[in-house]
Residue, then its C-alpha position, 0 to 999 in steps of 0.5 A: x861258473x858258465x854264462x853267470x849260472x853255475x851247474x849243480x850236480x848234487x840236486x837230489x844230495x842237497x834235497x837229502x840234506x834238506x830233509x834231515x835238516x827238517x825243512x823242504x828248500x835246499x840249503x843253497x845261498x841266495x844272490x840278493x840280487x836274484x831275490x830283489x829281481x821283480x821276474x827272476x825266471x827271466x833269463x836276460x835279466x838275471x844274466x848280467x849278474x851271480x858272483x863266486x860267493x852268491x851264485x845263480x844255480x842253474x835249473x833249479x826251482x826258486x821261489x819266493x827267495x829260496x830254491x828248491x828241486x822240482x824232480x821228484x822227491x821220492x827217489x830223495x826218500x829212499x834212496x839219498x836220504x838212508x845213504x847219508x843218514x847211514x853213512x855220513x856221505x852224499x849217495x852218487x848219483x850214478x849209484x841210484x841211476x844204476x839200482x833203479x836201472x838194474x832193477x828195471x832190466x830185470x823187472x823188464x825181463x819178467x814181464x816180457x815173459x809175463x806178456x808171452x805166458x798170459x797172452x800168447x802162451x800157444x804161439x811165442x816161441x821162447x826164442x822170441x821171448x829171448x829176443x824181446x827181452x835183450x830188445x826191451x832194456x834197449x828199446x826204454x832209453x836205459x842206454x841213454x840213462x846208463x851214459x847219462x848219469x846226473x841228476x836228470x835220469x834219477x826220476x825217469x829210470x825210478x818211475x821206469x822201475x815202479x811202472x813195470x813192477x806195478x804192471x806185473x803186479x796187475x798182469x799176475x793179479x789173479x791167483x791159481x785157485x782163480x781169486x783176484x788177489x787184492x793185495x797184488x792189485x794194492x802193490x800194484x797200484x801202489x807202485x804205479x802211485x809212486x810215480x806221483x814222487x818221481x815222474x808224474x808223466x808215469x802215471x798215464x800207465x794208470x790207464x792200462x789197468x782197464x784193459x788189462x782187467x777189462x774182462x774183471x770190469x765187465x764180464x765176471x764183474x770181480x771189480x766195481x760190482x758188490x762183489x768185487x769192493x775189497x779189490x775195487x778198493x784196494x786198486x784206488x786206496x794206493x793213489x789216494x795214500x800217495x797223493x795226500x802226501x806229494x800235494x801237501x808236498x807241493x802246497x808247501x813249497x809253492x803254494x799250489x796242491x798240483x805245482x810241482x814247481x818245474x815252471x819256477x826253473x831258472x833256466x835258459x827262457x822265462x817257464x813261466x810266460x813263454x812256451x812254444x809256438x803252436x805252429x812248431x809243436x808238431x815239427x818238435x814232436x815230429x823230429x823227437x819220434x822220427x828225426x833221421x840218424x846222423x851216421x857217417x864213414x868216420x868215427x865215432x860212425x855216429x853224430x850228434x844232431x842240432x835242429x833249427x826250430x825255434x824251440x827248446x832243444x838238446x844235441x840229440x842222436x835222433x829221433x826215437x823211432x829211428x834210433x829203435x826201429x824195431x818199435x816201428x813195428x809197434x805202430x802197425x798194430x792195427x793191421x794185425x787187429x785179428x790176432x791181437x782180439x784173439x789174444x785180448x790185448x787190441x784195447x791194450x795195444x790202442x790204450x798204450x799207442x794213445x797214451x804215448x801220443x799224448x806223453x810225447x806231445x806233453x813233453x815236447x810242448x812243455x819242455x822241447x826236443x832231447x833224447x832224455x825225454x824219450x824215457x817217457x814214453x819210450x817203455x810205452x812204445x816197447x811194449x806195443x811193438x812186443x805185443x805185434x811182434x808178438x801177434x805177428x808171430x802168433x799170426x804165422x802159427x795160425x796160418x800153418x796149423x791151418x794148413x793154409x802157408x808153410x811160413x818157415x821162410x817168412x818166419x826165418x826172414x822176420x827174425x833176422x829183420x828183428x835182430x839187424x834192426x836190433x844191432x842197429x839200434x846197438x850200434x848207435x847206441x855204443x858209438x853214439x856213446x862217443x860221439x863230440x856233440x852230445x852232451x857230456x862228450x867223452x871227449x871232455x869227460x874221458x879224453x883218454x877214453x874216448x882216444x883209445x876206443x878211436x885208435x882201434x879204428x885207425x883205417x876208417x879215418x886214415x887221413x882225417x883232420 
């Protein structure tokens, strides 16, 4: 038991056994004291109480007496609930965090190659596509989820998941004979909906189908024109079969068709009433996208950093950006608006810079700063910086068949900046990995570990404490 809460792995096990129990609240004992409580969200209140037999569970929904999971349910579904009805045994969490995140790496591979085929097929050099593929599982947070295996990582590295698999629906969406599938637009938006039952921060991605059809929407008029009905219909259907069943979902549980119940967490402040200061929000967004890294001449090389604000906030390695610094190239894309028209993708590069402001801002204002949220948005960032990169590289082509530079230096010079930007992040991320600050040290889940890995770096702390 810690500070009167007790710390519960199993949220998504207890959710699987609720749903073949045939009800919707875990099966979890009540304190009477909790349910007797006129503001049970309040920390203070619900402190001085929680016993061995009546605990008080620690980040979860609780709502007119019972708890529940305010994660998304759809991971439960299928993932959870086919183990335990298979097999009799609760599915560990470690094992969906890594389907879901295998799958994404491979997903994330595909469209990597997709994006260079469709928009820069004459200028992407299969080395670069090579090189975006090994940056991309890096640049979307999947080192943080591969380390972070509760319960936490479930819906992101799932809505991660059907978020790639749905773009590269809608990236391949038109067949070789030059028909707009519609049954590829309906998986596509059928995976983008399933976000509803695992993220909903995922579903701003919606917003990449209209660049990414721009010229079906208003040049060949393949979608909402006469012509085009069978595949209008089919790119909305998805999202209505979705919602249908996650707000009847929430109505049940919380009373509410859009409550997806995070505001009923008892955690360490009352969700319900306080919020942060608008005054600090940008410092908080500020320091989850560019708080400087913490690297020093001692192992682990790299700590783990607490933040003064008066906010909400987890031990962090740093802020997103300047943990993958490649992205930063991403958010030059403007300066390359030229080559980006060029390729069509300019509207796609500012939907997604955009949708990831606003993701991150949405994150750091509801819940404050932890790198866990940079799975969020993290994929959006990826993505913008392989679509510069990209161009800029397209960009250095166009200037050589002009006859106007020969850019071998400058092309030799971009790809090593790629790759010592992208060993950096690797470096920080694998010793991040040990560092005594975070969350869930190794110094305390695997000591032996944690001391192995030390002793191989004897000379670079000879005499340290």
């Amino acid at each position: 038991m810690t500070f009167n809460h007790w710390v519960d792995p199993y949220q998504y096990q207890h959710l699987a056994d609720a749903f073949l129990n045939g009800h919707l609240y875990l099966d979890l004992p009540v304190d009477p004291q909790l349910a007797q409580l006129q503001n049970p969200y309040d920390y203070t209140a619900r402190h001085d109480f929680g016993s061995e037999s009546a605990p008080v569970f620690w980040d979860y929904a609780f709502f007119d007496g019972k708890y529940y999971t305010y994660f998304g349910a759809l991971p439960a579904l299928l993932m959870f609930v086919p183990f335990k009805a298979i097999t009799g045994q609760w599915m560990p969490t470690s094992l969906a965090i890594m389907i879901m995140g295998v799958i994404s790496i491979i997903l994330l591979s595909v469209l990597v190659a997709s994006v260079a085929k469709r928009y820069f097929a004459d200028t992407a050099s299969w080395g670069m596509v090579l090189l975006m593929s090994i940056f991309a599982p890096l640049a979307v947070d999947l080192s943080y989820f591969g380390y972070m295996t509760d319960f936490y990582s479930v819906p992101i590295v799932s809505s991660l998941a059907f978020t790639v698999g749905a773009l590269l629906l809608w990236i391949h969406a038109r067949k070789r004979s030059g028909e707009l599938s519609a049954l590829r637009i309906f998986l596509g938006s059928l995976l983008m909906a399933c976000n509803l039952g695992c993220r909903p921060q995922f579903m701003i991605a919606c917003l990449l189908a209209f660049p990414l059809f721009w010229k079906e929407i208003t040049a060949t008029r393949e979608l909402f024109s006469r012509k085009g009905l069978v595949q209008t219909i089919c790119a909305f259907v998805p999202f209505f079969m979705a919602a249908v069943p996650w707000m009847w979902y929430n109505y049940a549980r919380f009373g509410s068709l859009l409550n997806f119940g995070a505001n009923y967490n008892l955690t360490g402040f009352n969700m319900t009433e306080v919020h942060p200061s608008r005054f600090a929000v940008p410092a908080m967004w500020l320091m989850q996208l560019f708080q400087p890294t913490s690297v020093g001449g001692v192992f682990p090389f790299v700590q783990a950093i607490n933040n003064t604000l008066p906010s909400p906030s987890e031990p962090s390695l740093g802020g997103y950006f300047m943990i993958v610094p490649v992205a930063l190239i991403g958010l030059l894309f403007f300066v390359f608006r030229k080559t980006m028209k060029k390729a069509h993708v300019y509207g796609l590069a500012w939907v997604l810079a955009i949708s990831m402001v606003v993701v991150s801002l949405v994150d750091v204002s509801g819940a404050g700063i932890t790198n866990r949220y940079h799975g969020d948005f993290a994929w959006m960032a990826a993505l913008l910086a392989m679509l510069t990169i990209f161009s800029i590289e397209s960009a250095f082509g166009n200037l050589e068949r002009g006859g106007v530079y020969d850019c071998t230096q400058l092309k030799t010079a971009f790809l090593v900046l790629l790759v010592v930007l992208i060993l950096f992040t690797v470096f920080i991320y694998g010793f991040g990995t040990f560092s005594t600050g975070r969350y869930s040290a190794l110094t305390n889940t695997n000591p032996d570990l944690y001391l192995t890995v030390k002793s191989w770096f004897m000379g670079f702390y000879a005499g340290q404490a």
